[in-house]
N, C-alpha and C positions, 0 to 999 in steps of 0.2 A: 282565348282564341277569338278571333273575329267573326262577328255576330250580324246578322243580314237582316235586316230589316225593309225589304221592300216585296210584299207579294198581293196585296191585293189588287195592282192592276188587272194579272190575271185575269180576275173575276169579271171585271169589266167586260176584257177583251174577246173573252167567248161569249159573255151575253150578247154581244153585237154578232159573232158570226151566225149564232142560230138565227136572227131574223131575219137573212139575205134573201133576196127576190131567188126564187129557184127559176123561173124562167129568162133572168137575167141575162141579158147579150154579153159575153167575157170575151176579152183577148187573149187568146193563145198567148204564155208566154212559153211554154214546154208543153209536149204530147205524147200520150201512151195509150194504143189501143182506145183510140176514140176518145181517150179523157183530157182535159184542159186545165191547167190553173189560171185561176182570178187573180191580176197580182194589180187592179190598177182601179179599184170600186174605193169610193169615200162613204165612211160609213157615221152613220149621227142614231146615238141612243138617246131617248129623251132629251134632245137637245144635246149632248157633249158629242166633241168628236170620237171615237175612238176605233183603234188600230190594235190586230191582232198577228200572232203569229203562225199559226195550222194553217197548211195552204187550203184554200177552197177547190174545189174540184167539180167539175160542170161535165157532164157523162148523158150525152144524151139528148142537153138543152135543159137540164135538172143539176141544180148545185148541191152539193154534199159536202160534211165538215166528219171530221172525230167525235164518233155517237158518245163516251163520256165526258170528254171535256165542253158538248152541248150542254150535256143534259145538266150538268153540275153546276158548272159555272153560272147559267140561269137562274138557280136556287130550286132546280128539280133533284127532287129524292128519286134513283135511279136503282134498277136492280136489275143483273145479266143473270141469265141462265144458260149454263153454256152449254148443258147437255141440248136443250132447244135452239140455241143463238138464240137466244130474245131475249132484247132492250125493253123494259118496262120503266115510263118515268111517270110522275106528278109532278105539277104544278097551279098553283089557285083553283085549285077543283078540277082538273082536266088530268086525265089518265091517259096513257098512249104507252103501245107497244107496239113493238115494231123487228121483225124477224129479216137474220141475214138471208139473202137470197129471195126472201117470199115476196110477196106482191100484194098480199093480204097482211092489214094491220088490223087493231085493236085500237076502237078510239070509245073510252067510256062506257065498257063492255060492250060495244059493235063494230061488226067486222067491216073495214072500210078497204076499198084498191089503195093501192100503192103504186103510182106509173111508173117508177123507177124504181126499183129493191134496194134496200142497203146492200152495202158490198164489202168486202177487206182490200186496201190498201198498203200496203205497207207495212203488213201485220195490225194496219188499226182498221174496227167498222169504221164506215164512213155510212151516214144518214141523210135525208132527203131534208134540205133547211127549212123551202115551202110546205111541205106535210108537216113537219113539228111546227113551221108557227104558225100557221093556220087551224094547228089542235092543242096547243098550247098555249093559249092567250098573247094579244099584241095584234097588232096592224102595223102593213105597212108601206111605204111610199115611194117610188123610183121615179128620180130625175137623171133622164135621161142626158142631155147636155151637160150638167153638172157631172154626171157618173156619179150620185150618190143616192144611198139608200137613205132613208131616212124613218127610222123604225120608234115608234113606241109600246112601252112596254103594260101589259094594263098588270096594277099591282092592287095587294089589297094591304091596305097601310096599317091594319089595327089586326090585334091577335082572334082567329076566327073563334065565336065562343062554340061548348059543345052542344051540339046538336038535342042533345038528349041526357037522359042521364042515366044509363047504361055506361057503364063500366069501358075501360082502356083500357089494352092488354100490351106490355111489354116483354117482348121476349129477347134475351142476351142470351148469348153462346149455348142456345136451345133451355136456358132455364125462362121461366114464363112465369110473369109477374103483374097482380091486377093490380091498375094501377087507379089511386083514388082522386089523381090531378088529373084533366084534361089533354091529351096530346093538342096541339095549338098550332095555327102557319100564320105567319106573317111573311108578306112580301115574297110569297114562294117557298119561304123553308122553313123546316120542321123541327120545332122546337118541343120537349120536355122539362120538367123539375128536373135540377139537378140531384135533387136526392136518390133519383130512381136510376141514376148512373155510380153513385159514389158508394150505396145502399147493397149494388146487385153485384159491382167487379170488385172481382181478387185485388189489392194491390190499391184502392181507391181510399183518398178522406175527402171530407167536405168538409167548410165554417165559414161563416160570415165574418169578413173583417168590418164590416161596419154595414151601418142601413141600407148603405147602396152597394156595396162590394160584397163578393163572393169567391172565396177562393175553393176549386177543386183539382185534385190531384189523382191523378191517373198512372200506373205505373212512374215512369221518371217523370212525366209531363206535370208541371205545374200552372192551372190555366186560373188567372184572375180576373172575371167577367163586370161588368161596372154596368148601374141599369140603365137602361136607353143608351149607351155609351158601344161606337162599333172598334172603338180600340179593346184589342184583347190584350193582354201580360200572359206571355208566354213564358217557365224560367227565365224572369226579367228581364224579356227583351217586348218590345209592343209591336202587335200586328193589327193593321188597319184593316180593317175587313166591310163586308157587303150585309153582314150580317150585324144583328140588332138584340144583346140580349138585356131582358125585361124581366122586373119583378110583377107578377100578379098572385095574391093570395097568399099575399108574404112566401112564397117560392122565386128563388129565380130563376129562369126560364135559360135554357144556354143552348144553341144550335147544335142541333145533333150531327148535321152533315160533318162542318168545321170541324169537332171533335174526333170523329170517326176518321177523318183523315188525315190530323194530327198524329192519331194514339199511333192510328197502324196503315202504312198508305194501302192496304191489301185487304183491310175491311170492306164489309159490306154493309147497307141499310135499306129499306124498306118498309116503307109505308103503307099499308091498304087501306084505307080510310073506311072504306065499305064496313070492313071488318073490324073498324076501330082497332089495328094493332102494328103495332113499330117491332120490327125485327132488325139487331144488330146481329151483327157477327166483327171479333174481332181475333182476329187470328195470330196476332203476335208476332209475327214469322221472324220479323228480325233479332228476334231474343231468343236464344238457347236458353238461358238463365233467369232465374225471377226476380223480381225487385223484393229487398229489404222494404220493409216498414218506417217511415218516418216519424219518429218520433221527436219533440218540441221542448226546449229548454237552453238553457247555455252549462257548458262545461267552463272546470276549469284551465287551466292553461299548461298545455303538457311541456314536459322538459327534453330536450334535447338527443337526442341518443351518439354520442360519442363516437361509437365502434362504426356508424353506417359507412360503407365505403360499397366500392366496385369490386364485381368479381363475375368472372369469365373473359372469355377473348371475341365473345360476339360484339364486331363495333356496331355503334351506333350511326349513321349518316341522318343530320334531321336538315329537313329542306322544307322549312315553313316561314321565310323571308329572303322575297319580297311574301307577305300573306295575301293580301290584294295584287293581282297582277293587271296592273295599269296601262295603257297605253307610257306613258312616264318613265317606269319600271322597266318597260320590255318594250320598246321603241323598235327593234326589228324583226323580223317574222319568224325568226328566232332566237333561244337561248336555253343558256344555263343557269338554272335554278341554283342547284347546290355540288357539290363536286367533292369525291377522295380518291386521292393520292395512293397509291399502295406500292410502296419493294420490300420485296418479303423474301426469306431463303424459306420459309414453309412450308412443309407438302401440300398445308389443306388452311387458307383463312376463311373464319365467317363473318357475316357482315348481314346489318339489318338497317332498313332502311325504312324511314317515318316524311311521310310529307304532309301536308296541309297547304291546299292553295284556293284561293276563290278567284278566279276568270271575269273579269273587270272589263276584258280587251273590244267590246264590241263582235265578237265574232269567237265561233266553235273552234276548239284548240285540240289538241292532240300532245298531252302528259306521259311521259315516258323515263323508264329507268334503264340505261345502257351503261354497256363496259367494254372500253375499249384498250384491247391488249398492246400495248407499249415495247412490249419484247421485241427483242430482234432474235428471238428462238424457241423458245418457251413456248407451247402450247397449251392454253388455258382448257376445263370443263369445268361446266355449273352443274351444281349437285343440290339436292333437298332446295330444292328453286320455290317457294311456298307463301301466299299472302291472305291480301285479305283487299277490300279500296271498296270506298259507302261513295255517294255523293245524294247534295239536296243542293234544292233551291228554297229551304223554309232557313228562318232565324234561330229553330233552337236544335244545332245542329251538333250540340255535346249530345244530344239523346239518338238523333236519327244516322248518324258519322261517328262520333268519339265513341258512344258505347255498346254500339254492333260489334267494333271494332276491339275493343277491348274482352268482349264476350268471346271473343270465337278465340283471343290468343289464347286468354285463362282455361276455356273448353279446349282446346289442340284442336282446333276445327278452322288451322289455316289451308286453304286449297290449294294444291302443286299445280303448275304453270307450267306453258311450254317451251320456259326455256331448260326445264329439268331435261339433262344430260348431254345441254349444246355445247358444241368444241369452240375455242374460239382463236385462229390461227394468228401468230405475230402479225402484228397490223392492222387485224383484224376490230370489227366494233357491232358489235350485236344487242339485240334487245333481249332485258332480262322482262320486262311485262309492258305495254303499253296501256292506257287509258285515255276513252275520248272527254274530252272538258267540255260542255256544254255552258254557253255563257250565261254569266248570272248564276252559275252551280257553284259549291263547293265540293273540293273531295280532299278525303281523310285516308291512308293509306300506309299500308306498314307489308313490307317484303322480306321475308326470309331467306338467305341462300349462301353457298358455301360455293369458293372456289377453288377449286384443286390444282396442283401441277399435273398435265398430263406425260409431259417429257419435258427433259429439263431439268433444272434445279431451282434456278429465282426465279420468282414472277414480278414482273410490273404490270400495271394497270393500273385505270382509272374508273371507276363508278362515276356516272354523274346523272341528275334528276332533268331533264331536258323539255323543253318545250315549243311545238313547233304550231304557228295558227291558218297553216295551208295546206295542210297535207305533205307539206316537205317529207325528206327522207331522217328520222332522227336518228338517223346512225352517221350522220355527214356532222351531227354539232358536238365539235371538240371544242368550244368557246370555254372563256373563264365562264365561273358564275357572275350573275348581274353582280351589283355595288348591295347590299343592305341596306331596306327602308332605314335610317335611323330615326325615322321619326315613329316609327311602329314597330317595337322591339321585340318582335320574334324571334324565335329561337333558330340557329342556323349554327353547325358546328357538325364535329366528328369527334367523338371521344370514343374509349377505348374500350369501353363496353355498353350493352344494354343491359343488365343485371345491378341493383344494389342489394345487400345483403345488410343487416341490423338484427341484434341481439338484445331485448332487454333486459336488465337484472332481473335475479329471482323473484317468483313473488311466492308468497306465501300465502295460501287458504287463506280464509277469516282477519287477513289485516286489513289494513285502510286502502284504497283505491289508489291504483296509479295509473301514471298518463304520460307518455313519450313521443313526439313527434317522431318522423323519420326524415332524420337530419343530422349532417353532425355539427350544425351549430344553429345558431338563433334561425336564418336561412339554409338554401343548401350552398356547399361548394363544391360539389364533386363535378358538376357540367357545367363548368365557367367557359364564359367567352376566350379568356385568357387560357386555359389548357385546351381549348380544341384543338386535334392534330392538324384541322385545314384552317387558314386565315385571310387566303386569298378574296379580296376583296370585303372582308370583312367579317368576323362573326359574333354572333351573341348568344348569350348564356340559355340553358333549359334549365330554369327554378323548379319547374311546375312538373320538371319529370314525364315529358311525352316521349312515347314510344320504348319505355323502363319499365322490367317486371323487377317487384319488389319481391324479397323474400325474408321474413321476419320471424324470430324465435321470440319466445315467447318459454322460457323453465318456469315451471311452477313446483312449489313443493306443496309435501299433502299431509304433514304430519298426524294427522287424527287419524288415516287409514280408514277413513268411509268417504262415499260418494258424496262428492261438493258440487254446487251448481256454481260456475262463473257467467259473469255476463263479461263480454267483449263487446265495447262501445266505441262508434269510429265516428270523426267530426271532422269538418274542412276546418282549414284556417287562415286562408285567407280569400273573399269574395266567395262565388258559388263555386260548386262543387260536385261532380258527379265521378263515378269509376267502378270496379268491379274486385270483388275478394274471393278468394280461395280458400277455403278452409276445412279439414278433413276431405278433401277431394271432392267437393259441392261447393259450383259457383254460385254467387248471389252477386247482383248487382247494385249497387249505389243510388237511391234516385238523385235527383240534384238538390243538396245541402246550401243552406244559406249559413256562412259563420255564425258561431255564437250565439247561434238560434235554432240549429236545427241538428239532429246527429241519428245516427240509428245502431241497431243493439243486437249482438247473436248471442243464445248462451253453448253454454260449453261446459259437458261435464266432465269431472277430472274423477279418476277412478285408481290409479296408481300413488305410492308413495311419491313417487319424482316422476314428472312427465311435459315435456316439450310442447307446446301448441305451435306449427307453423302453419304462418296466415302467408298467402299469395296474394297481390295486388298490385294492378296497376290504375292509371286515371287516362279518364275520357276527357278531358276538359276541362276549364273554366276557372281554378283556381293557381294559382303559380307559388303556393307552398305546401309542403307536402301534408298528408292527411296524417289523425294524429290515433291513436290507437290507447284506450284505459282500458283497466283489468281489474276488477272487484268481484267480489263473494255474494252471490245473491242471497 
């Protein structure tokens, strides 16, 4: 699936809004209750232009931004208290806090006014810009004729040494850790050893790949830091960043912010310097399930498994091309994604629905799944209406989209929607879920839902994946689907199920290891371009198996009649690789495998003469042949 590689502008773009003049003369372009947006100030960071998107807000004759996208984006270590409302940040030795509604801040342990209070916006603080950059290092400049600001930033270019040599305390998810490296800031952000991250989490390894390189692995995340180098290797894809990591004392040194907000956007960090101690919190939220252990080697090469086929009557609809949606692509202000057909004499058909889009178009979209009844009698309800839909703007979006998403189907933790138990009269066209597309986002989405006859006997209908970039009405687009990128071969079709089913032969205790893809031949054929039910405008094949629960047996015999330890070993094969398994009714999660290099291991004790292991799985991403499954005797 398509991999995004553009974000550290960002970073840029809010370091320029915190240094705006807060007394700044703005032009009204809209008003609320006294407040103004700025939409018309040229803004110069050390010298570069740069242009952001959080509207500025002027209340008073005092400009105001979003109090964490400030405090971050500048390379301040930030911590909310929400039973207080208070913003605490650092930057280059300046501390500032700053409480919603008060008028009294905290600058450097002393209590200063505040002429203007931060306030809530739109459900975000909004902060005073002149108070933070006047307490947070920088000066700055307004040209009045020009309309621009022209702000410098004062940075400290070299890693600060320690003070003393009293000890640094790291505390992770309340365990507290003395630590014997240095906590360090350079240029505003707070840096550690990686050892003291890879050392302290569940789920974590560290290694050097060479003198300058460092690879650590954080749950699915795999980050590989280069020294003085601000390209980071995220699951191989590179993000450019604002940040700078540095080997000192043969350690290498990796940004704690960056990381903390990779691992888990819901994390916390803080810094007291005073106190010498860094406090993470990382809460997971988006995982029900845990990550497997990665374990490093190549396998051999599994064989085939024969019997894989389809089974059940839940179709599948996958609407993941166009993947990029282009101006090109979607030339009118609306369309159709992907599209199924249905005449059915059946009381009751299911249907699941998988899409994958990233929002190209210049402008917020509106992503929608309708069905529009085609009868001329037949009156349609939706039943067990049930999903799931991630989105990001980061590049490794198999871990933050493909395997949220694949957690919560294996955990039965899809959430029912409000289209569970709507009628939908001949002629009729209703939404089964909508989703808003924020540009530059991707989203990942899978829909469950059952259509019934409510009176009648056949149904027709049409499901289709719609999208509209004005707010249109998407119950008015009966359009075909677009044409297929064919230059970018996503998968786009209707097949007859979302379930495979595979059987391996026996194995036997104590023999030699075996190894079966799930496939019934060298590739897969079961979701060919060529058997899709829809073709209208073109379709292409799902090798890679998205939006398919697998369900795989596994006989074992026992002859000896005592407890045998198995190990169960799973490996991608082809490119990376990430997904989630079921096994004895405990999910675990996949981190992302690199072929032939990387696999991980469950065991599995067999206690019976004869005994079946069935493993659940489906994939998040990345690889486009199916994952391969061995079986040996520990």
């Amino acid at each position: 699936m398509l991999k995004i590689n553009s974000y550290s502008w960002i970073l840029i773009i809010v370091v320029v809004s915190l240094f705006l003049m807060d007394n700044l003369s703005v032009t009204a372009a809209t008003s609320n209750k006294g407040m103004t947006l700025e939409n018309k100030a040229t803004v110069i960071v050390n010298g570069e232009k740069a242009t952001f998107k959080e509207p500025i807000l002027n209340k008073n004759g005092h400009l105001f931004l979003p109090m964490r996208n400030l405090y971050e984006m500048i390379g301040a270590t930030v911590h909310w208290e929400s039973k207080s409302k208070t913003a605490s940040a650092e930057r280059i030795g300046n501390q500032v806090a700053v409480t919603l509604n008060s008028t009294t801040a905290n600058v450097n342990g002393k209590p200063v006014i505040v002429n203007v209070p931060p306030f809530l916006y739109q459900d975000k603080t909004y902060v005073p810009i002149r108070f933070l950059s006047e307490n947070l290092g920088g000066s700055v400049l307004w040209n009045t004729p020009k309309r621009e600001v022209d702000i410098q930033l004062e940075e400290s270019q070299e890693p600060s040494p320690p003070e003393s040599n009293e000890p640094y305390y790291l505390q992770i998810n309340n365990k507290r850790i003395v630590m014997t490296d240095p906590i360090l800031s350079k240029q505003g952000r707070t840096y550690i050893a990686a050892k003291y991250l890879y050392e302290n989490l569940d789920n974590a390894t560290g290694k050097w790949l060479s003198g300058e390189q460092f690879e650590l692995q954080i749950s699915g995340l795999n980050f590989i830091f280069t020294n003085n180098n601000n390209i980071i290797q995220i699951n191989n894809d590179f993000v450019t960043t604002s940040e700078l990591p540095f080997i000192q004392q043969d350690q290498m040194y990796v940004p704690v912010k960056f990381i903390v907000n990779a691992v888990d956007e819901d994390g916390t960090l803080r810094y007291m310097s005073q106190q010498r101690e860094l406090h993470i919190y990382l809460y997971q939220s988006m995982f029900t399930s845990n990550f497997l252990e990665k374990s490093f080697g190549a396998t051999v090469e599994p064989q085939p498994i024969q019997t894989a086929q389809l089974k059940g009557a839940r179709t599948l609809l996958m609407s993941d091309n166009p993947e990029m949606l282009t101006p090109l692509d979607v030339p009118d202000n609306t369309a159709t994604l992907a599209a199924q057909t249905v005449r059915s004499s059946q009381a009751v058909n299911e249907h699941r629905v998988f899409a994958w889009h990233y929002n190209t178009l210049g402008t917020n979209s509106t992503l929608a799944i309708t069905i529009e009844n085609t009868s001329a009698s037949t009156t349609l309800v939706v039943n067990n209406s049930k999903g799931t839909a991630k989105k990001s703007s980061h590049s490794w979006i198999n871990y933050d989209v493909g395997l949220p998403i694949v957690d919560q189907v294996l955990n039965n933790k899809l959430q029912k929607t409000e289209s569970e138990g709507i009628t939908i009269a001949p002629g009729e066209t209703k939404i089964i879920q909508s989703y808003e597309l924020l540009n530059h986002y991707i989203i990942g989405l899978l829909h469950d839902f059952d259509i019934a006859v409510q009176n009648g006997t056949d149904s027709s209908y049409t499901i289709r994946t719609v999208l509209a970039k004005n707010n249109e009405d998407v119950t008015l687009i009966h359009t075909s689907p677009v044409v297929t990128n064919k230059a970018a071969a996503h998968p786009r079709g209707v097949w007859p199920s979302s379930e495979i089913v595979a059987q391996f032969p026996t194995y036997m205790v104590d023999s030699a290891e075996i190894g079966f893809s799930i496939s019934n031949g060298k590739t897969d054929h079961l979701l060919t371009k060529d058997n899709s039910l829809e073709q209208v405008n073109g379709s292409v094949g799902n090798p890679g198996h998205f939006g398919i629960q697998y369900t795989v047996q596994i006989p074992v015999t026992n002859p000896t009649g005592q407890e045998k330890e198995l190990t169960l070993k799973f490996a991608g094969r082809g490119g990376l690789y990430s997904g989630a398994l079921k096994v004895n009714g405990q999910v675990h999660l996949i981190p992302t495998l690199k072929s032939g290099q990387e696999y991980i291991e469950l065991p599995y004790t067999v206690t019976q003469l004869q005994e079946n292991i069935t493993i659940e799985i489906m994939h998040s991403g990345g690889s486009n042949l199916p994952l391969a499954i061995f079986v040996r005797t520990k």
